[in-house]
Structures are given as structure tokens and as C-alpha cells.
N, C-alpha and C positions, 0 to 999 in steps of 0.2 A: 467549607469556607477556608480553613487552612490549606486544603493544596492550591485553591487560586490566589491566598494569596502568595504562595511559594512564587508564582510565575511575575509579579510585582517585585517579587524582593530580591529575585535574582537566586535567592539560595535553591541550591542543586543536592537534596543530599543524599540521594542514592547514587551510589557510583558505581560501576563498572569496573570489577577488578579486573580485566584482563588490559584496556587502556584507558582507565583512569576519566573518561566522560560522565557528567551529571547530569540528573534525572529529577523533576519533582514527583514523579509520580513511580510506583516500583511495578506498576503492570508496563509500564515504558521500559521500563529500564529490562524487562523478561521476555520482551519484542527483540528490544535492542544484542539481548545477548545472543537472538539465533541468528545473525551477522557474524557470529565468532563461535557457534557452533558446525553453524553449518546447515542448524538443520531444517527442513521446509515442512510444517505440521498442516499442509491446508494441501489435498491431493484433491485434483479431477480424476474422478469417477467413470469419464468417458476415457481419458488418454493418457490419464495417470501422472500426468506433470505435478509439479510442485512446486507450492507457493510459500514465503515464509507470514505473508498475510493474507487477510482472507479478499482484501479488497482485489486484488490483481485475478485472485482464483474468480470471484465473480465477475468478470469483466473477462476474462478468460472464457467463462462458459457462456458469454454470450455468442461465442463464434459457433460451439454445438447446437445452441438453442436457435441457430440463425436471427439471432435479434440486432439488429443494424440500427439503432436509433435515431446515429447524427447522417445528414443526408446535406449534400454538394449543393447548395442554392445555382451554382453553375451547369453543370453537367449530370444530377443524380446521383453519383456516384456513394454509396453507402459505408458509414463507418461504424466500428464496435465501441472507438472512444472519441471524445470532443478531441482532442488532443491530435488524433490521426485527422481528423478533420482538416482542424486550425492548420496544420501542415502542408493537407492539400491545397486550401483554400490561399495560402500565401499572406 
């Protein structure tokens, strides 16, 4: 109940020492620092890329696993995210 209500109160108090940005939660703020490390802990297994979260890496392997969910109501055309979609689709 206290970190929700941090997001009400606006207080931020984990900070970022390298530029000084606020966090109410400190698992955020240990995401936020591999932006300024560098460094990407979520590797595909097939082609070895790297992700610095895990969301991209799963959405990622749906291109190996050939899973094409979002699909062209126009033309069929198949995509890996709504997003690539919504782009086709205009």
C-alpha cells in the first residue's frame, strides 16, 4: 500500500545517481539503470540478440517461433505486434 501510494503523492525517492531521475519503486529504478550501463540481460537463445527487457525478447521470439498473431483485416498480411499492424493498417 505505500508504493501506490508514492504514485499519488508524486514522491520519487529512489534516484538515479548518474542523472538524478525518480523512482517509487527500486526494482524500476535497477531496470532503469541498464540505460546507463549498457547492459541487455535478456539474450535470444536462437540468434543471440539482446534485450535489456524481457518484454521485447518475447516478442522477439515470436519471429523464430513463427507466431504472427495480429493479421490485415485488409489484405492478410501477418504481424509479430499490434503496433506493426496499426501502422499497416493506417
Amino acid at each position: 500500500m505505500k508504493n501506490h501510494s508514492l504514485i499519488h503523492s508524486g514522491e520519487r525517492p529512489h534516484k538515479c545517481s548518474v542523472c538524478n531521475r525518480g523512482f517509487t519503486q527500486t526494482h524500476v529504478l535497477k531496470t532503469h539503470m541498464l540505460i546507463h550501463t549498457g547492459e541487455k540481460p535478456y539474450k535470444c537463445e536462437v540468434c543471440l540478440k539482446s534485450f535489456r527487457h524481457s518484454s521485447p525478447l518475447n516478442i522477439h521470439m515470436r519471429k523464430h517461433l513463427h507466431m504472427y498473431p495480429y493479421m490485415c483485416r485488409y489484405c492478410g498480411k501477418l504481424f509479430v505486434e499490434s503496433g506493426q499492424l496499426g501502422v499497416h493498417e493506417g
